[in-house]
PDB file with SEQRES, HELIX, SHEET and CRYST1 records, atoms N, CA, C and O in Angstrom:
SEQRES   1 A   79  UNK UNK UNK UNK UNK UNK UNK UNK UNK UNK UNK UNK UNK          
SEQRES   2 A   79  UNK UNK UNK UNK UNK UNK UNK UNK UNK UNK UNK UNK UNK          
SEQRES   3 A   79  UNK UNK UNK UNK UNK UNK UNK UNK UNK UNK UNK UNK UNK          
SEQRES   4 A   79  UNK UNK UNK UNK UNK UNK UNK UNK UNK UNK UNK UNK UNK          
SEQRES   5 A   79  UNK UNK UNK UNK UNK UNK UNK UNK UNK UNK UNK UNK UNK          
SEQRES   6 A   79  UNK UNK UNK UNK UNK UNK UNK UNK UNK UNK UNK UNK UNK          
SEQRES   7 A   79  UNK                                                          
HELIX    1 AA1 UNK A    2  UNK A   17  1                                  16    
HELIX    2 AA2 UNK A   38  UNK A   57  1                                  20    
HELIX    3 AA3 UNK A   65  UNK A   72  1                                   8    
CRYST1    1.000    1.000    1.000  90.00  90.00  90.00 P 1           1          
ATOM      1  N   UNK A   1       0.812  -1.180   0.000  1.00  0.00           N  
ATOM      2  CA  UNK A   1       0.000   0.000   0.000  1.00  0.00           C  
ATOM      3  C   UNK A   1       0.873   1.268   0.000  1.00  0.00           C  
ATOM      4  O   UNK A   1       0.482   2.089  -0.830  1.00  0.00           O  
ATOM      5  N   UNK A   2       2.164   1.720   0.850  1.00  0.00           N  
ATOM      6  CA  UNK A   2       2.722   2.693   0.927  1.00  0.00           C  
ATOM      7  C   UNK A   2       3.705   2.843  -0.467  1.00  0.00           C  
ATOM      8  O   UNK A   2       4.406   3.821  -0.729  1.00  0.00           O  
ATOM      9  N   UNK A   3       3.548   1.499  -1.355  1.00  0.00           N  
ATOM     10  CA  UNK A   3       4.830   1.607  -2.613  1.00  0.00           C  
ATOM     11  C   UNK A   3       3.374   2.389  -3.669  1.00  0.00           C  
ATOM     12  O   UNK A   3       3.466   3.265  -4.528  1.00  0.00           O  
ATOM     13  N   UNK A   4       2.581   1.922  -3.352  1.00  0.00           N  
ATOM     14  CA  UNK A   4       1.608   2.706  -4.396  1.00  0.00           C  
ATOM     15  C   UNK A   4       1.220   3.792  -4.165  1.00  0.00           C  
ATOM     16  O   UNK A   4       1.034   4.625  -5.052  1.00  0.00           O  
ATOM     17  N   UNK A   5       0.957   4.067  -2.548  1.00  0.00           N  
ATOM     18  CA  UNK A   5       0.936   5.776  -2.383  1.00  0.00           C  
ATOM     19  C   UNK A   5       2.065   6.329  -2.868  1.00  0.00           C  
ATOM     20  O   UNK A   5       1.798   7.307  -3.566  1.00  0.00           O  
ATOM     21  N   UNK A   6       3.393   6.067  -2.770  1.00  0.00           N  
ATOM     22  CA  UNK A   6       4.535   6.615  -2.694  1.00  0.00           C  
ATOM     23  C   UNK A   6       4.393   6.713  -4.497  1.00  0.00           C  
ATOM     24  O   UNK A   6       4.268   7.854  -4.941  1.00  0.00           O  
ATOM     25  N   UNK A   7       4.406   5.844  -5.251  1.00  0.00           N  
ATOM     26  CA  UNK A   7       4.394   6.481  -7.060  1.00  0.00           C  
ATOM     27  C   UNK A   7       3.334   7.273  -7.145  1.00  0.00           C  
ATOM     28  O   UNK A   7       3.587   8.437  -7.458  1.00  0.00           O  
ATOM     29  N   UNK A   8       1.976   6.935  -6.918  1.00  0.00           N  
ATOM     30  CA  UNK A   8       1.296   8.120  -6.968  1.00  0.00           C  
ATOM     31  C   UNK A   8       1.872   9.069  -6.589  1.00  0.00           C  
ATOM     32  O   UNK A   8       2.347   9.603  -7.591  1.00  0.00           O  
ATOM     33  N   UNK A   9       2.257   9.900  -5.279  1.00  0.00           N  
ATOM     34  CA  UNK A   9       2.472  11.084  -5.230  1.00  0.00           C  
ATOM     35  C   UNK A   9       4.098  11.310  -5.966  1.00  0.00           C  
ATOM     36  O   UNK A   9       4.531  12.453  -6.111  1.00  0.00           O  
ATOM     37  N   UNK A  10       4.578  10.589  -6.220  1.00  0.00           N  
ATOM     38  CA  UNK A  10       5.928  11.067  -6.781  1.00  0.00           C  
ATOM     39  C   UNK A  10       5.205  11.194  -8.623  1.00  0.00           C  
ATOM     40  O   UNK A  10       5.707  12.056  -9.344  1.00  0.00           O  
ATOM     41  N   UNK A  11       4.496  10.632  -8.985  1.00  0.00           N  
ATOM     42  CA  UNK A  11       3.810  11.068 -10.442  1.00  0.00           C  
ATOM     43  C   UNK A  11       2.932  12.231 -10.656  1.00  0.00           C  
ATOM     44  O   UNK A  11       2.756  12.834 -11.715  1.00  0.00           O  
ATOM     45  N   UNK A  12       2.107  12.595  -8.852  1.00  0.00           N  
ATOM     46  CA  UNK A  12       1.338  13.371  -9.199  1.00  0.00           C  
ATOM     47  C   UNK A  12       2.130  14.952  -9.251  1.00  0.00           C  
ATOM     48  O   UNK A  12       1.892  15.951  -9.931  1.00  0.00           O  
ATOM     49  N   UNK A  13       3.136  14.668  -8.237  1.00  0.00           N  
ATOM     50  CA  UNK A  13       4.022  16.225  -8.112  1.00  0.00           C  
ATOM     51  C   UNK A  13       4.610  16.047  -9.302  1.00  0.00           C  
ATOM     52  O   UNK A  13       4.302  17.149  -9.757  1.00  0.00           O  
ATOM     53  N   UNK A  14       5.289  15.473 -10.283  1.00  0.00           N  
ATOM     54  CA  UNK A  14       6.028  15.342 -11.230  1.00  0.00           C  
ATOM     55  C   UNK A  14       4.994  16.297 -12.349  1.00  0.00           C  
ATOM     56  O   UNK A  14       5.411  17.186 -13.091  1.00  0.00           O  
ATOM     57  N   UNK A  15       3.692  15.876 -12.237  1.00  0.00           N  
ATOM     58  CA  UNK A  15       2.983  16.057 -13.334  1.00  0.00           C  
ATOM     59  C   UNK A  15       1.799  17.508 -12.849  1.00  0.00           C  
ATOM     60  O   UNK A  15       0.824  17.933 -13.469  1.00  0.00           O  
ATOM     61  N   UNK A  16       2.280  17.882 -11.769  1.00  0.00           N  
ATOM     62  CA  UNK A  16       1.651  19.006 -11.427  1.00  0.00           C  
ATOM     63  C   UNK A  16       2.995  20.467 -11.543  1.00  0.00           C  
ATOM     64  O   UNK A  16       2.727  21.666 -11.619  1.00  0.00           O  
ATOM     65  N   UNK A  17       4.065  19.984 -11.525  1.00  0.00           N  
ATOM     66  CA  UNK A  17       5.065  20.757 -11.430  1.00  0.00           C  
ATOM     67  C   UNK A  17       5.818  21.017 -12.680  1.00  0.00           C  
ATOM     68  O   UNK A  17       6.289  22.103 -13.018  1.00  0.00           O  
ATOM     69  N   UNK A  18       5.883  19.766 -13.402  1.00  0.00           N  
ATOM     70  CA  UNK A  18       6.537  19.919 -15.019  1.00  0.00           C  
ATOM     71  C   UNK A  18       5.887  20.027 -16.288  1.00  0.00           C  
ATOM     72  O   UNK A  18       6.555  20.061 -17.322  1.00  0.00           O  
ATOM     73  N   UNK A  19       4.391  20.097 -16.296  1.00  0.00           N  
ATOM     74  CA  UNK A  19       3.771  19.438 -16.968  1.00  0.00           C  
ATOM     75  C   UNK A  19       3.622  19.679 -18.591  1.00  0.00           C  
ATOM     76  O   UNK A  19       3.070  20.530 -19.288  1.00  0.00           O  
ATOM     77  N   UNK A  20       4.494  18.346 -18.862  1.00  0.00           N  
ATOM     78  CA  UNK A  20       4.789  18.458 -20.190  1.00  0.00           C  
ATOM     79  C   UNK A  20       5.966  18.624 -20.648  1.00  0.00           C  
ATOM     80  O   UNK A  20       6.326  18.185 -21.740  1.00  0.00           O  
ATOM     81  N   UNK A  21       6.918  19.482 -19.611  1.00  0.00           N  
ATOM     82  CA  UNK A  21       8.668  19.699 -20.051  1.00  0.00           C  
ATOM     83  C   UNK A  21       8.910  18.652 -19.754  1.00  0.00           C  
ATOM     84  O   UNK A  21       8.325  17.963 -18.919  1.00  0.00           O  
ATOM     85  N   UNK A  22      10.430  18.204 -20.845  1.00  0.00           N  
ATOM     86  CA  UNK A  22      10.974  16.885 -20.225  1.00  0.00           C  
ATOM     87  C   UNK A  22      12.335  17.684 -19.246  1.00  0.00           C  
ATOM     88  O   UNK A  22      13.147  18.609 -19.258  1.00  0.00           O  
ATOM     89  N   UNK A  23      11.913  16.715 -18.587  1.00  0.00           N  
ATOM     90  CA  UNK A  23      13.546  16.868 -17.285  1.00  0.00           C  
ATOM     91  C   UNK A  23      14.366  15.834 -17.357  1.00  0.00           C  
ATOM     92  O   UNK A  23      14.968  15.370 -16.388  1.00  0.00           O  
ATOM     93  N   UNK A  24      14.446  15.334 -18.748  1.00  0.00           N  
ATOM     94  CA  UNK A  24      15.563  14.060 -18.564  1.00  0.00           C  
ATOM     95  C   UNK A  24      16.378  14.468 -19.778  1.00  0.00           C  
ATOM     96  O   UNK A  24      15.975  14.993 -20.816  1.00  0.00           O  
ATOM     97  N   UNK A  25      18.056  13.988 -19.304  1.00  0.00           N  
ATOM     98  CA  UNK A  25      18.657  14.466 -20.301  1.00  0.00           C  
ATOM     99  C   UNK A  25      19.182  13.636 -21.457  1.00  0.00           C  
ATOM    100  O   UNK A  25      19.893  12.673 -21.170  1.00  0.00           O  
ATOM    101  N   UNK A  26      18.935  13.878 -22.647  1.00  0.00           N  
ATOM    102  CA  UNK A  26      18.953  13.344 -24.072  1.00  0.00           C  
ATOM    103  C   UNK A  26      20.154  12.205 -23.944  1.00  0.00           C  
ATOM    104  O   UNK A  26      21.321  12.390 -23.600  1.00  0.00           O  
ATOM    105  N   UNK A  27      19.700  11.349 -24.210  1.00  0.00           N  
ATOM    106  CA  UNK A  27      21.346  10.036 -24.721  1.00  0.00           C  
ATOM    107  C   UNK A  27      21.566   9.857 -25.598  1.00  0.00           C  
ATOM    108  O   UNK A  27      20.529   9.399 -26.079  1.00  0.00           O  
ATOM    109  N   UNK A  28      22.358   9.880 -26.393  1.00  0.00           N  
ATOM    110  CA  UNK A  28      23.091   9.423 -27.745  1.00  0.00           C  
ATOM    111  C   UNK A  28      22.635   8.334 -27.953  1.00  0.00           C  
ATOM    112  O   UNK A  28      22.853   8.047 -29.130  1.00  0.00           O  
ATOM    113  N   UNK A  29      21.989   7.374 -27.321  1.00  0.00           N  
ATOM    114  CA  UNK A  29      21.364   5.662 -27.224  1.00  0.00           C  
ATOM    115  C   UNK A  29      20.251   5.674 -27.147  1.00  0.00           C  
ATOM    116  O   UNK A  29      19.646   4.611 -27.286  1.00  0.00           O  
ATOM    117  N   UNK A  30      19.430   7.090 -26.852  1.00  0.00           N  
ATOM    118  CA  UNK A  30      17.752   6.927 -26.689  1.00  0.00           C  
ATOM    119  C   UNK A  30      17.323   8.103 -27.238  1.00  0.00           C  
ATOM    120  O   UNK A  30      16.483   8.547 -26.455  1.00  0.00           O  
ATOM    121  N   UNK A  31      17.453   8.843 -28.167  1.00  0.00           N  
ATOM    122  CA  UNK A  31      17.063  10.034 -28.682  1.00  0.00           C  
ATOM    123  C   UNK A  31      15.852  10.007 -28.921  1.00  0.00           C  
ATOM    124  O   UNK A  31      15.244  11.060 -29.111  1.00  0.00           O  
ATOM    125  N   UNK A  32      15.326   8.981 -28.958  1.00  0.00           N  
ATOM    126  CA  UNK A  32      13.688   9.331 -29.591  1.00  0.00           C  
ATOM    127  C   UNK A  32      12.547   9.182 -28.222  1.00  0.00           C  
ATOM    128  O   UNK A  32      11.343   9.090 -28.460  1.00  0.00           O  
ATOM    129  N   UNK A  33      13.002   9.174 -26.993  1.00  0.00           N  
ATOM    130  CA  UNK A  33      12.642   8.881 -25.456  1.00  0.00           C  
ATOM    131  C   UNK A  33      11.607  10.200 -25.904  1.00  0.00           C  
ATOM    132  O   UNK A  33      12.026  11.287 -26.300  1.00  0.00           O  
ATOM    133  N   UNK A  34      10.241   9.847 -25.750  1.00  0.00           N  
ATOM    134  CA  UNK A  34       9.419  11.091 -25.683  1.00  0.00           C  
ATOM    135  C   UNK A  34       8.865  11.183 -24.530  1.00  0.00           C  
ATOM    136  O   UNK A  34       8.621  12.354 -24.238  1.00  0.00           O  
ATOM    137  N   UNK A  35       8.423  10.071 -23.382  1.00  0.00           N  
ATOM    138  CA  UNK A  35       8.196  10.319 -22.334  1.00  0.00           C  
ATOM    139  C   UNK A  35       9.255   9.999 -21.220  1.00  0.00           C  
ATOM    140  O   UNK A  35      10.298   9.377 -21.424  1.00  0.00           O  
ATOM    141  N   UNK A  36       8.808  10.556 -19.906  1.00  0.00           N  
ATOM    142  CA  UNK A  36       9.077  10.151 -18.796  1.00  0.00           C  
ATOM    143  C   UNK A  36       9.187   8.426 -17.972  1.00  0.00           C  
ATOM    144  O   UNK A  36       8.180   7.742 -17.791  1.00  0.00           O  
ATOM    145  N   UNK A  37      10.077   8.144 -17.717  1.00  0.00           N  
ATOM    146  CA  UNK A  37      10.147   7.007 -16.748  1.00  0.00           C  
ATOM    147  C   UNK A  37       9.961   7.554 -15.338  1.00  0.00           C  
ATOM    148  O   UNK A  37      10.481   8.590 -14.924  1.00  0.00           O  
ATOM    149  N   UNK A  38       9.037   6.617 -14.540  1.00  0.00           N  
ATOM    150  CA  UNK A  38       9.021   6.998 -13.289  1.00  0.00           C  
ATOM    151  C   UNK A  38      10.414   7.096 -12.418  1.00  0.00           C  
ATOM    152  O   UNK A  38      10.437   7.596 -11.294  1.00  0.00           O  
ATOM    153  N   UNK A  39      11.613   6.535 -13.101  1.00  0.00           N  
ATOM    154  CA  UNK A  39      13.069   7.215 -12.413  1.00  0.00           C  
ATOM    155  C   UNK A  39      13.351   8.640 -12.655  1.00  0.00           C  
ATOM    156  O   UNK A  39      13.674   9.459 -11.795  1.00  0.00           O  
ATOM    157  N   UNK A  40      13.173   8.885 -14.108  1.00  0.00           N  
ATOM    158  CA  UNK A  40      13.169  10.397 -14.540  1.00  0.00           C  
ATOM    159  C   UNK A  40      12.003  11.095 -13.534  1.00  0.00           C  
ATOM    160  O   UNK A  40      12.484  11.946 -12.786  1.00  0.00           O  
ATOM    161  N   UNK A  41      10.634  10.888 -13.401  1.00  0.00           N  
ATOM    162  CA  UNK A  41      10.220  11.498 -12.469  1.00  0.00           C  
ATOM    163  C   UNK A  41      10.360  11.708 -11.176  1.00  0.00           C  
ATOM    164  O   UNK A  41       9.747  12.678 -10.730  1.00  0.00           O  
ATOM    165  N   UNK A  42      11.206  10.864 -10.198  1.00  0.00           N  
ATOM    166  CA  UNK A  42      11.861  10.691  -9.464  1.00  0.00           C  
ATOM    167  C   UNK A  42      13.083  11.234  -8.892  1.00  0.00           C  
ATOM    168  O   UNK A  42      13.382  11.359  -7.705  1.00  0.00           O  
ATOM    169  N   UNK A  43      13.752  11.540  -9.960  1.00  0.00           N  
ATOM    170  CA  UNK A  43      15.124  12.320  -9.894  1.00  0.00           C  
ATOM    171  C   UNK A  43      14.770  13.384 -10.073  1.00  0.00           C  
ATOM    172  O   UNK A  43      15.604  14.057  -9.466  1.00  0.00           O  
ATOM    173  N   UNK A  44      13.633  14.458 -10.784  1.00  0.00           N  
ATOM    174  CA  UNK A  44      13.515  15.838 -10.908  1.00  0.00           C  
ATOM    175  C   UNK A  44      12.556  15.869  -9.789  1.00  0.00           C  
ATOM    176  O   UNK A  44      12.588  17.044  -9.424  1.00  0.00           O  
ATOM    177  N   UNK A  45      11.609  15.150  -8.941  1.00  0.00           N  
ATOM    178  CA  UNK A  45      11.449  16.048  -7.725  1.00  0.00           C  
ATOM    179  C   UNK A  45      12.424  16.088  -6.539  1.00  0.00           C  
ATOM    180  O   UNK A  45      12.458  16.824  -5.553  1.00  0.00           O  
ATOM    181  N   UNK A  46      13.355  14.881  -7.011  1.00  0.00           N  
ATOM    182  CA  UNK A  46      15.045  15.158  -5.870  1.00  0.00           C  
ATOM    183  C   UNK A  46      15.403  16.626  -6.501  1.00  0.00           C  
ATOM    184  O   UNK A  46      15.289  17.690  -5.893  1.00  0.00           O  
ATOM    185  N   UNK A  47      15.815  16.476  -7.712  1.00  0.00           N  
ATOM    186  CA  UNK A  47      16.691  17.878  -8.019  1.00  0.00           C  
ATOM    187  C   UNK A  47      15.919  18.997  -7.875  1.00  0.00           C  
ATOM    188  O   UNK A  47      16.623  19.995  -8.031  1.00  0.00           O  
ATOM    189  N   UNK A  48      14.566  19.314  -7.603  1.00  0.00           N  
ATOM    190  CA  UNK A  48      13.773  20.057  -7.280  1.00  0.00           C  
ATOM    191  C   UNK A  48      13.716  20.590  -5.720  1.00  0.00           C  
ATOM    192  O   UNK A  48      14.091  21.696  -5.329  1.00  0.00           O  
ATOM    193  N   UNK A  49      13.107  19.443  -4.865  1.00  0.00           N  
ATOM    194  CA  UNK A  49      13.688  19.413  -3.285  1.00  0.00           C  
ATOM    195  C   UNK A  49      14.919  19.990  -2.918  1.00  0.00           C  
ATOM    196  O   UNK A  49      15.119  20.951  -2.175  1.00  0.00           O  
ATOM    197  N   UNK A  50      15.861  19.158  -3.643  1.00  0.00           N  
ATOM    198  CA  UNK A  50      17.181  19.489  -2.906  1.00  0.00           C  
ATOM    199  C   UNK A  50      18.345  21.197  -3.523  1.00  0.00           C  
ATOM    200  O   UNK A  50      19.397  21.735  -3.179  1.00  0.00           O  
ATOM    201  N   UNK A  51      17.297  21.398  -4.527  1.00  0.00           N  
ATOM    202  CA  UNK A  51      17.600  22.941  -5.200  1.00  0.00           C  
ATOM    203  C   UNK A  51      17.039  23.879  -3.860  1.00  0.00           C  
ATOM    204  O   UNK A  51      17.697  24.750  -3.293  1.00  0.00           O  
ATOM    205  N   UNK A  52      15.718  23.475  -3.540  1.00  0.00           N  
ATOM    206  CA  UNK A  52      15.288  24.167  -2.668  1.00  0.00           C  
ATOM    207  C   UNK A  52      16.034  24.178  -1.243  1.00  0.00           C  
ATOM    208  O   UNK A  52      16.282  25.229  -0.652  1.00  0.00           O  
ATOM    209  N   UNK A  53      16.389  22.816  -0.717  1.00  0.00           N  
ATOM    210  CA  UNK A  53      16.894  23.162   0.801  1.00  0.00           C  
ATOM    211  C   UNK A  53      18.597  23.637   0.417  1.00  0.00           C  
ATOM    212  O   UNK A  53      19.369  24.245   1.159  1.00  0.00           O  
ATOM    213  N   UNK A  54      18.849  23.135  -0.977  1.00  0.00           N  
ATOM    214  CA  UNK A  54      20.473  23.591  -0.524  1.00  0.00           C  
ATOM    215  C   UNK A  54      20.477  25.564  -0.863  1.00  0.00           C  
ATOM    216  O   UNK A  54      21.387  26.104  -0.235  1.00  0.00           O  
ATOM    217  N   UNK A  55      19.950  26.174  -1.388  1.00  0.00           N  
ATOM    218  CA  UNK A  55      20.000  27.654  -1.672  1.00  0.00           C  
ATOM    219  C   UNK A  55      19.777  27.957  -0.640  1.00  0.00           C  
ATOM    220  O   UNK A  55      20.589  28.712  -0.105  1.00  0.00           O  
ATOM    221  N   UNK A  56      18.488  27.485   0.190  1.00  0.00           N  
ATOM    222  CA  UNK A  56      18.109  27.972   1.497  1.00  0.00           C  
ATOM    223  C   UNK A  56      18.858  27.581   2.369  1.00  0.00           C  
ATOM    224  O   UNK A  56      18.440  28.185   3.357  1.00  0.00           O  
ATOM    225  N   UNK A  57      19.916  26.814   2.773  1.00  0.00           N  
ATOM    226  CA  UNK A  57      20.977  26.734   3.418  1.00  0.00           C  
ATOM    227  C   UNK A  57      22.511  27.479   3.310  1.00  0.00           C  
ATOM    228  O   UNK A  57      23.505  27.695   4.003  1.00  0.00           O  
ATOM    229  N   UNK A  58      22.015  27.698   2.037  1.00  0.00           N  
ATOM    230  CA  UNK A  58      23.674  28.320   1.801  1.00  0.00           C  
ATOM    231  C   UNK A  58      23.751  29.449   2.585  1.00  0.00           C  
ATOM    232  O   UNK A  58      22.700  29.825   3.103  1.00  0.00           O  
ATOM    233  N   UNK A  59      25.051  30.255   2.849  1.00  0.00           N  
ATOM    234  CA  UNK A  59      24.762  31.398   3.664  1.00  0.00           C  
ATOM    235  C   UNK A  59      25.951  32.695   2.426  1.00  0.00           C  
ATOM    236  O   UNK A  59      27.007  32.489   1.827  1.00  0.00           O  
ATOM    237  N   UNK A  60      25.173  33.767   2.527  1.00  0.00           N  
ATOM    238  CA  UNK A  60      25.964  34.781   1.738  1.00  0.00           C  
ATOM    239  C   UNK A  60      25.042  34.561   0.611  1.00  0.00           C  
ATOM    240  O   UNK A  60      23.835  34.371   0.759  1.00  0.00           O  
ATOM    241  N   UNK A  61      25.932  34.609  -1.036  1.00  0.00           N  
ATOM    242  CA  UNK A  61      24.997  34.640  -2.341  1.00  0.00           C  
ATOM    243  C   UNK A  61      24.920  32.771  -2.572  1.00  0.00           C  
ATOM    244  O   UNK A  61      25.760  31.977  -2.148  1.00  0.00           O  
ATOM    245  N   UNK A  62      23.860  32.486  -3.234  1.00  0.00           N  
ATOM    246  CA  UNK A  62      23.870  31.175  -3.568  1.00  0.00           C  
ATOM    247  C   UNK A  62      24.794  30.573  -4.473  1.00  0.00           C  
ATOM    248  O   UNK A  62      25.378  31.367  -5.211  1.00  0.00           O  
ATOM    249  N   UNK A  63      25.095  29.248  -4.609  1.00  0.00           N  
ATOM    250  CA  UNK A  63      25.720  28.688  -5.526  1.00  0.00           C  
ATOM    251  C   UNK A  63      25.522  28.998  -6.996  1.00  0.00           C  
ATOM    252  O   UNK A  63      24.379  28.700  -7.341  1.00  0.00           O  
ATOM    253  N   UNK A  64      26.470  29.643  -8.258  1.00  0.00           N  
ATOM    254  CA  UNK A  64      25.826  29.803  -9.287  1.00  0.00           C  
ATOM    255  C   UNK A  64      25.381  28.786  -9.641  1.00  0.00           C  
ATOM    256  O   UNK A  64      25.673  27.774  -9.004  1.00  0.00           O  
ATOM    257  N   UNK A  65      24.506  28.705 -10.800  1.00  0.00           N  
ATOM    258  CA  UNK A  65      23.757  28.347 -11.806  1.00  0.00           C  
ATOM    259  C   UNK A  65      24.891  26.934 -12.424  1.00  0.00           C  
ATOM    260  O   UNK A  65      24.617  25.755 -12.199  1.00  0.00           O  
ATOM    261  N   UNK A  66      25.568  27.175 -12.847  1.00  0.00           N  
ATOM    262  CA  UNK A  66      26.355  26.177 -13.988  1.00  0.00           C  
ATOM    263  C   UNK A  66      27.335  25.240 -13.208  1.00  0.00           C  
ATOM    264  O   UNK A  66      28.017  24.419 -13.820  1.00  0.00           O  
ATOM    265  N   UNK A  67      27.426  25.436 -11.215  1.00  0.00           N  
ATOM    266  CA  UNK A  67      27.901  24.498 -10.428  1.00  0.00           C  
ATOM    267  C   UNK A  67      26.316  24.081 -10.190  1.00  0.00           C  
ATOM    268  O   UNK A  67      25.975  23.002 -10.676  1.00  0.00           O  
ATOM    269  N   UNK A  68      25.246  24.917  -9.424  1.00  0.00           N  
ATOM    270  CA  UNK A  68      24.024  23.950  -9.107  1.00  0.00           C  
ATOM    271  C   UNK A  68      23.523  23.078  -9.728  1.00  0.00           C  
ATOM    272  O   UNK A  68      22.978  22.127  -9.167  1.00  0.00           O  
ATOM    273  N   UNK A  69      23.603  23.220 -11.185  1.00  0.00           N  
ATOM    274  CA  UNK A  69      22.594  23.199 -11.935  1.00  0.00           C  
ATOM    275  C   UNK A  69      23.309  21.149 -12.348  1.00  0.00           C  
ATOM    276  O   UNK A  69      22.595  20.166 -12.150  1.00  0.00           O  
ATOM    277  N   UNK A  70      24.522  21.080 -12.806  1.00  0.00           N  
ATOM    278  CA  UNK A  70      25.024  19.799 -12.971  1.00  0.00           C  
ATOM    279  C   UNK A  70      25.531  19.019 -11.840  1.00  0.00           C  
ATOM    280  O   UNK A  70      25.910  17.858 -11.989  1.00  0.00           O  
ATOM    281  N   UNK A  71      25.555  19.849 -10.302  1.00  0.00           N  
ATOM    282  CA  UNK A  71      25.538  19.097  -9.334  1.00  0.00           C  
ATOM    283  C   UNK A  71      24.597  18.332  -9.350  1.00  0.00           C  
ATOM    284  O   UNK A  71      24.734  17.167  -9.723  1.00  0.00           O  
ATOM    285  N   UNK A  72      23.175  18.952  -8.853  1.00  0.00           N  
ATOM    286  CA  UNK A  72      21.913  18.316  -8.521  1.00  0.00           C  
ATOM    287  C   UNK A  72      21.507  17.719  -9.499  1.00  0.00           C  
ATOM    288  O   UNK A  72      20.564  16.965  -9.260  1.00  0.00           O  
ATOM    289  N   UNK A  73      21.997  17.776 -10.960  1.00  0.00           N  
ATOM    290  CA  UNK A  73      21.536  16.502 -12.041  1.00  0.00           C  
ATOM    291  C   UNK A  73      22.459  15.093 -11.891  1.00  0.00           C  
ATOM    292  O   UNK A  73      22.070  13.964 -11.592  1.00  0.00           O  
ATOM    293  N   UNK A  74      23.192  15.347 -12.060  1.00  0.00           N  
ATOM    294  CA  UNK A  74      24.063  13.690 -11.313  1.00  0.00           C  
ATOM    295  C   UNK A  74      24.179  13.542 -10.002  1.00  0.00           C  
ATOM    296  O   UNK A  74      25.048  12.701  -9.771  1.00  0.00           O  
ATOM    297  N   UNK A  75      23.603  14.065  -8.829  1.00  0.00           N  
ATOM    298  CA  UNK A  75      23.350  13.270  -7.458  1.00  0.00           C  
ATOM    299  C   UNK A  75      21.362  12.935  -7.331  1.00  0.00           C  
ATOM    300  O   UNK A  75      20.587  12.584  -6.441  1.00  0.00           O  
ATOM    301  N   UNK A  76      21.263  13.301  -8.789  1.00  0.00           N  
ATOM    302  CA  UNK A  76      19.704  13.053  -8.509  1.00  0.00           C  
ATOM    303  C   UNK A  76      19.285  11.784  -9.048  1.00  0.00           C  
ATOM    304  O   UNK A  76      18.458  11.013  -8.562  1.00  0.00           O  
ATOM    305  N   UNK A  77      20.085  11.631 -10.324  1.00  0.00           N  
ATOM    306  CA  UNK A  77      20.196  10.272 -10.858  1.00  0.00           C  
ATOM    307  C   UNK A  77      20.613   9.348 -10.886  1.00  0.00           C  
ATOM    308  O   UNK A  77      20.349   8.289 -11.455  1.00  0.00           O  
ATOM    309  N   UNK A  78      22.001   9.994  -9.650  1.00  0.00           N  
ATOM    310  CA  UNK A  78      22.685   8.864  -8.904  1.00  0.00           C  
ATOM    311  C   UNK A  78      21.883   8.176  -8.053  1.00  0.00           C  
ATOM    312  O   UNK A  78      21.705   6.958  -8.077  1.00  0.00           O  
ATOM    313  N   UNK A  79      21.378   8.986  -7.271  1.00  0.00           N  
ATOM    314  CA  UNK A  79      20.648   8.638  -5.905  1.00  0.00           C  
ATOM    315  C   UNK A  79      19.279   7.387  -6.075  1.00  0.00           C  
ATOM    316  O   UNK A  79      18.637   7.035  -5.085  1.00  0.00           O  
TER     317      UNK A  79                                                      
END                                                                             
C-alpha cells in the first residue's frame, strides 16, 4: 500500500510541477525517449527538493547556476 501511495504522489508532483517539459537528459542511445520514466520522475522532484533546501541553506549569495545546476543533475540520478 505505501509503494503505491509513494508512485502516486511522486507522479502526481512530477505532473503538477513539469507538466509536459521533459527533465531528462537526451542520450546518444535513446534520442527518440518522448516520455518520462518513473526514475526520470523521481530524480527531478530530488533535483527540485534538494535545489530548494540547498540555496536555502547556503549562507551569503547562492551557488551559481552552472555548479548547481550539474551538481543536482548527477546526485539526482545517482541517488
Amino acid at each position: 500500500m505505501l509503494a503505491f501511495w509513494l508512485h502516486t504522489a511522486v507522479w502526481c508532483s512530477y505532473l503538477a510541477a513539469w507538466d509536459g517539459k521533459p527533465t531528462w537528459r537526451v542520450r546518444p542511445w535513446y534520442a527518440r525517449k518522448t516520455t518520462p520514466s518513473f526514475l526520470d520522475a523521481l530524480a527531478a522532484l530530488r533535483r527540485d527538493l534538494w535545489r530548494q533546501r540547498i540555496t536555502s541553506m547556503s549562507s551569503g549569495a547562492p551557488l551559481p547556476g552552472k555548479i548547481l545546476g550539474p551538481l543536482l543533475d548527477t546526485l539526482a540520478e545517482a541517488a
